[in-house]
C-alpha positions as CSV (number, residue, x, y, z in Angstrom):
1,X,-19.2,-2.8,-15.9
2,X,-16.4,-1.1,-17.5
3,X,-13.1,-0.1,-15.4
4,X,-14.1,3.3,-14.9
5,X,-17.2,2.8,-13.4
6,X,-15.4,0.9,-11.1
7,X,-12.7,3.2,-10.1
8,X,-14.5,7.0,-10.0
9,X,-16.9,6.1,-6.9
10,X,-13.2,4.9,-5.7
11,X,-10.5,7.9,-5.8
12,X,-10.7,11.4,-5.2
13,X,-12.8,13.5,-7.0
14,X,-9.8,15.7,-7.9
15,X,-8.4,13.0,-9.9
16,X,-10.9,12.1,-12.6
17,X,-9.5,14.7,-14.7
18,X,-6.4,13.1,-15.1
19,X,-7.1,9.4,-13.8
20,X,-9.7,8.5,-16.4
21,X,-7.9,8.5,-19.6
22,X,-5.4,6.5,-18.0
23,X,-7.8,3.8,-16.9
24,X,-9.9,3.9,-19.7
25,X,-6.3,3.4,-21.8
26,X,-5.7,0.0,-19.9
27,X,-6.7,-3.1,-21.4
28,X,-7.0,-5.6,-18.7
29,X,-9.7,-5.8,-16.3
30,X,-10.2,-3.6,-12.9
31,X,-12.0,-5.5,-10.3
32,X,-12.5,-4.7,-6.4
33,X,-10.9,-7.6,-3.9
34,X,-12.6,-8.4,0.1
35,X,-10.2,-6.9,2.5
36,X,-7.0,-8.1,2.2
37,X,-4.1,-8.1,5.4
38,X,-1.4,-8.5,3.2
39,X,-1.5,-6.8,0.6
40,X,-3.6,-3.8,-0.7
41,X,-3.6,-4.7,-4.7
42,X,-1.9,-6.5,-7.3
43,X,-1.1,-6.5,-10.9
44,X,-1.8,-10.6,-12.7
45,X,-1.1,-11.4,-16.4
46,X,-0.6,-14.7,-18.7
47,X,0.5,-14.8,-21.9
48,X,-2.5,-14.5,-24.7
49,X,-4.6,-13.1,-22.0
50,X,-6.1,-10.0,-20.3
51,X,-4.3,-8.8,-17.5
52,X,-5.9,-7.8,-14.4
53,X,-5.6,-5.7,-11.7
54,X,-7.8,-6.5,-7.9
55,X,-7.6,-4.0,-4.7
56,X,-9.1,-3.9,-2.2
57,X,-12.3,-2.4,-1.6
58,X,-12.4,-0.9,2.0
59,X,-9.1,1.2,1.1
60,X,-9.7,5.1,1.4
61,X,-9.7,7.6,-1.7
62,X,-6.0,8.4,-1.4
63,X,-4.8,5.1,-0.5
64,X,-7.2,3.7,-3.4
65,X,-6.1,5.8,-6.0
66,X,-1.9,5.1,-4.4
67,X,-2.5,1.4,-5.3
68,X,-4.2,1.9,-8.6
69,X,-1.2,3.7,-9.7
70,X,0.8,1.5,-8.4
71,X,-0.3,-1.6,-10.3
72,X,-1.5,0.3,-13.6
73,X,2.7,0.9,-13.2
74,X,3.2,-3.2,-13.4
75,X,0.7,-3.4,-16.6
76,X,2.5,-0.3,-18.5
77,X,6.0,-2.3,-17.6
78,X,4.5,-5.8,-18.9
79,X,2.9,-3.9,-21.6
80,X,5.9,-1.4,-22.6
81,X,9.5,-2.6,-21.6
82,X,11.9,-5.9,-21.7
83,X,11.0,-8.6,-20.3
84,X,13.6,-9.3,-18.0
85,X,12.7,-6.5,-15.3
86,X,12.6,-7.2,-11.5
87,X,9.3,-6.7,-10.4
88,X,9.6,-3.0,-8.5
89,X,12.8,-2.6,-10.2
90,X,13.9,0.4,-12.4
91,X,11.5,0.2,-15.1
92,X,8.3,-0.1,-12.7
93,X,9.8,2.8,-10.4
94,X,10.2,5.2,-14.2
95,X,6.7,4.0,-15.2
96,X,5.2,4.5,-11.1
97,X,6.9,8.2,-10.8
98,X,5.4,9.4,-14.6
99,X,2.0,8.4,-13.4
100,X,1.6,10.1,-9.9
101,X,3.8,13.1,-10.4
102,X,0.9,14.7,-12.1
103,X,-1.4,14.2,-9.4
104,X,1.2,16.1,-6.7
105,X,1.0,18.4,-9.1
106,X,-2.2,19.5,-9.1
107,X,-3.1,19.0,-5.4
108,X,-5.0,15.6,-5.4
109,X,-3.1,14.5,-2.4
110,X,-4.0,16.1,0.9
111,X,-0.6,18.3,2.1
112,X,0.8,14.9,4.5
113,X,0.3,12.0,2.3
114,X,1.9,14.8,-0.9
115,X,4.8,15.2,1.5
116,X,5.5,11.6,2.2
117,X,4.9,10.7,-1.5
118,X,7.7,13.0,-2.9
119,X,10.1,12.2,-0.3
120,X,9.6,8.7,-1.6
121,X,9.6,9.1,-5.2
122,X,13.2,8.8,-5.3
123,X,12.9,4.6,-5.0
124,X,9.4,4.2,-4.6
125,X,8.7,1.2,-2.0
126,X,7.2,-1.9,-2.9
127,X,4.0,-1.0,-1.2
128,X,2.2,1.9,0.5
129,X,2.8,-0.1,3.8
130,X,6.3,-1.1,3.5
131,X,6.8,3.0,3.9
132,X,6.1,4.0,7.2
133,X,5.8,7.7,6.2
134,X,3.1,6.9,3.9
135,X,1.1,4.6,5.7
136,X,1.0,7.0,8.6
137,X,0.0,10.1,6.8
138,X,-2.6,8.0,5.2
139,X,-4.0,6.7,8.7
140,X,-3.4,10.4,9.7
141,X,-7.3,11.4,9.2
142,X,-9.0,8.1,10.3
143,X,-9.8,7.7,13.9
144,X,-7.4,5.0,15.3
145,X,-8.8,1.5,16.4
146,X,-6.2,0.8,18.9
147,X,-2.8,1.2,20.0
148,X,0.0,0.6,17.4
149,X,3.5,-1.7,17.8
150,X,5.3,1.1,17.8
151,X,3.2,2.9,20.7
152,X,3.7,0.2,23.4
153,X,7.0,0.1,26.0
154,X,9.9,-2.0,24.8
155,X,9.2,-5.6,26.1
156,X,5.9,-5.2,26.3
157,X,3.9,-8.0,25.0
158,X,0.6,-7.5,22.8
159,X,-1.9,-9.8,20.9
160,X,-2.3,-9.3,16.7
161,X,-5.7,-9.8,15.7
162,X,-5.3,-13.5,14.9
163,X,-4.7,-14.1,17.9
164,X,-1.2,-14.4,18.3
165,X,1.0,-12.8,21.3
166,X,4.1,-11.2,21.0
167,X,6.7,-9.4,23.1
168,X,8.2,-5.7,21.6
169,X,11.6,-6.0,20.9
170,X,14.6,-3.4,19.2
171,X,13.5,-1.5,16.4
172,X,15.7,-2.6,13.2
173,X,15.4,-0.3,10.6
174,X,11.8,0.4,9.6
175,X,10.6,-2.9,11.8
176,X,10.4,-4.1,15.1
177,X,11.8,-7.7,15.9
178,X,9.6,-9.3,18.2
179,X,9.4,-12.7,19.6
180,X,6.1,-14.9,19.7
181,X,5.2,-16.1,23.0
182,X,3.9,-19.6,22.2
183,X,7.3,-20.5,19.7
184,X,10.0,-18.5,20.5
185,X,10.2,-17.9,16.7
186,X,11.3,-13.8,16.2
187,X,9.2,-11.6,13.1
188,X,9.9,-8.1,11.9
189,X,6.2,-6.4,12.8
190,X,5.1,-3.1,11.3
191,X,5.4,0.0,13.6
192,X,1.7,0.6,12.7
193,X,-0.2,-2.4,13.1
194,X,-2.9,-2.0,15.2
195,X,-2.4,-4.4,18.4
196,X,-3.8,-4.9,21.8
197,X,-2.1,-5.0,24.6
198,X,-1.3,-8.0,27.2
199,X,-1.3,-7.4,30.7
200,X,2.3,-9.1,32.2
201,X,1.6,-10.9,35.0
């Protein structure tokens, strides 16, 4: 199956237009990953090989076509520039903005997830959930699963879906620092993870 079958059923309709020279243009192989909690995509090369590119396959249209972007940005910067680039550093953030500014411009987006993308294109973030913004307008038309981190009381505590129990702590920056019940150990937790909450006794 060649990459563009693999993307269109993907991305927005609205894209195609503009999405599938780009994809068809790439060399390396497209292929569709099982749900992944860390990450939504990634961008793999070796020297003398094809590069690829796996996301995940349960992402929505917007957030789909976000990623794809996103790592068809690594393989232009493998492809095109020095090699002695960080791996989101200048070059990947030139090559990143060329790519999606023409889909803002011709209304791909819906009007949130636009917003929160151009207010970011100034240093695009490593990923579409290390920017709160973007990760909530994208979650803005999906029916919610549960309460998020960011939605519960300050020292309240609340179990992540591996099982693990935390109490809420301050919010630094972007995160929150919360402590896990069984080690005492803190970790900076997302605002919008999806949690459930622990009755204190």
């Amino acid at each position: 199956m060649n990459n563009w079958a693999i993307v269109a059923p993907k991305v927005p309709p609205a894209a195609y237009s503009g999405l599938e020279k780009i994809v068809r243009a790439y060399q390396g192989h497209i292929r569709l990953a099982p749900p992944r909690r860390s990450k939504w995509g990634d961008f793999r090369w070796k020297a003398g090989g094809p590069s690829r590119i796996s996301i995940n396959r349960d992402l929505a249209p917007e957030a789909f076509l976000i990623t794809l972007l996103h790592e068809l940005a690594h393989a232009q910067v493998q492809a095109w520039d020095a090699r002695d680039h960080l791996p989101h550093g200048a070059e990947w953030q030139r090559r990143y903005r060329d790519l999606l500014r023409p889909f803002l411009d011709h209304d791909v987006f819906s009007p949130l997830v636009a917003t929160a993308l151009r207010r970011s294109l100034g240093q695009p973030k490593a990923s579409c959930g290390a920017d709160p913004e973007l990760l909530k307008a994208l979650q803005a038309n999906q029916p919610a699963s549960g309460p998020t981190v960011t939605s519960l009381p300050l020292g309240s505590s609340f179990r992540t879906r591996d099982g693990r129990v935390f109490r809420k702590g301050p919010k630094r920056r972007t995160r929150f620092e919360c402590v896990e019940v069984s080690t005492g150990r803190t970790f900076a937790v997302h605002p919008l993870m999806e949690v459930t909450p622990v009755p204190t006794a």
